[in-house]
Structures are given as C-alpha cells and as structure tokens.
N, C-alpha and C positions, 0 to 999 in steps of 0.2 A: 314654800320653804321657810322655817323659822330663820329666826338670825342666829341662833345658835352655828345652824349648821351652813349659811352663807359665810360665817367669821368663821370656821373651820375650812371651810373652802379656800378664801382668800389667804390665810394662814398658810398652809399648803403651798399654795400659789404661788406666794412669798418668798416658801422656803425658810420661814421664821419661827423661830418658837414663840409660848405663851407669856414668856422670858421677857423676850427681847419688845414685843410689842408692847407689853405693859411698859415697859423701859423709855419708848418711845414716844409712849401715851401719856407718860407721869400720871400711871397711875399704878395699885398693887397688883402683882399680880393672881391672887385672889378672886379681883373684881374680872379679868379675865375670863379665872375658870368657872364664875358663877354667869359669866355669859355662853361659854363654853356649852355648859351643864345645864343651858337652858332656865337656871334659878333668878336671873334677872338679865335686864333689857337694859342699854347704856341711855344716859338721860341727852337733852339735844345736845348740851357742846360734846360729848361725847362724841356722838351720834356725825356731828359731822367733822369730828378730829380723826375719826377712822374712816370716814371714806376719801378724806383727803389724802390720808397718809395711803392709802391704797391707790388714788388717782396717781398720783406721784410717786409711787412703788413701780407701779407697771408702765406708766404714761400712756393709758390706752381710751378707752370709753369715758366719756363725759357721761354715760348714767351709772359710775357708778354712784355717786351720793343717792341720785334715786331710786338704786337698786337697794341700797342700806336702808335708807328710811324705809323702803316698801316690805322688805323684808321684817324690818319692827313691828311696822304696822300691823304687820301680818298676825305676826305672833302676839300680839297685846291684844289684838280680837280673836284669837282662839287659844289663848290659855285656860284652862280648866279654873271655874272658881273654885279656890279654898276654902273653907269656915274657917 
C-alpha cells in the first residue's frame, strides 16, 4: 500500500477533509493533495506529526506510526524513476 492511499484511508476514517488536516498539521493544503496524488511523501517531522495526530484521532493501535513510516517506505522503494 502506498501512503498515498493509507492517508486517504485514515482521512476517511477520520471523517475529515484535506482541509482540515492541513489545518491541523500547519501545513498548506497543497502539500496534502500532493501526498494525496502520490506526487510527494511527507518528510520525518511530518511523517510522525500524522501518525500522532491519527493515534490520538482514534485512540486505538500503537502501530499506527509504524504503519505510516512502513507505508513511506514502501512507496519511496517503488516509485518509478523519472529523468
């Protein structure tokens, strides 16, 4: 699973918009839809200011930070290279 579509999941999940998360996150939302849209991956503080904000959304699973990072990972090893 990319993180694209884990962060559409938990979004979902949520019950939030691309809005409101950015909002959340202090950051634009832009940088959102470019994670959305698969066009970029959140860098670490990012990386673990959304899986807190998700631990603490649901108060449920302690993997989710490692579900986030894995999910990164994932996708930063099978992204297509560009020229």
């Amino acid at each position: 699973m990319h993180f694209s579509q884990w962060l559409r999941k938990r979004i979902e999940e949520a019950q939030i918009t691309q809005n409101e998360l950015a909002e959340t996150l202090q950051i634009s939302p832009g940088m959102v839809s470019n994670w959305l849209a698969d066009r970029h991956t959140p860098n670490e503080s990012n990386t673990l200011t959304i899986a807190v904000f998700f631990t603490q959304k649901f108060q449920n699973v302690g993997d989710t930070l490692l579900s986030c990072m894995q999910t990164i990972v994932y996708t930063k090893q099978n992204k297509p290279k560009t020229n």
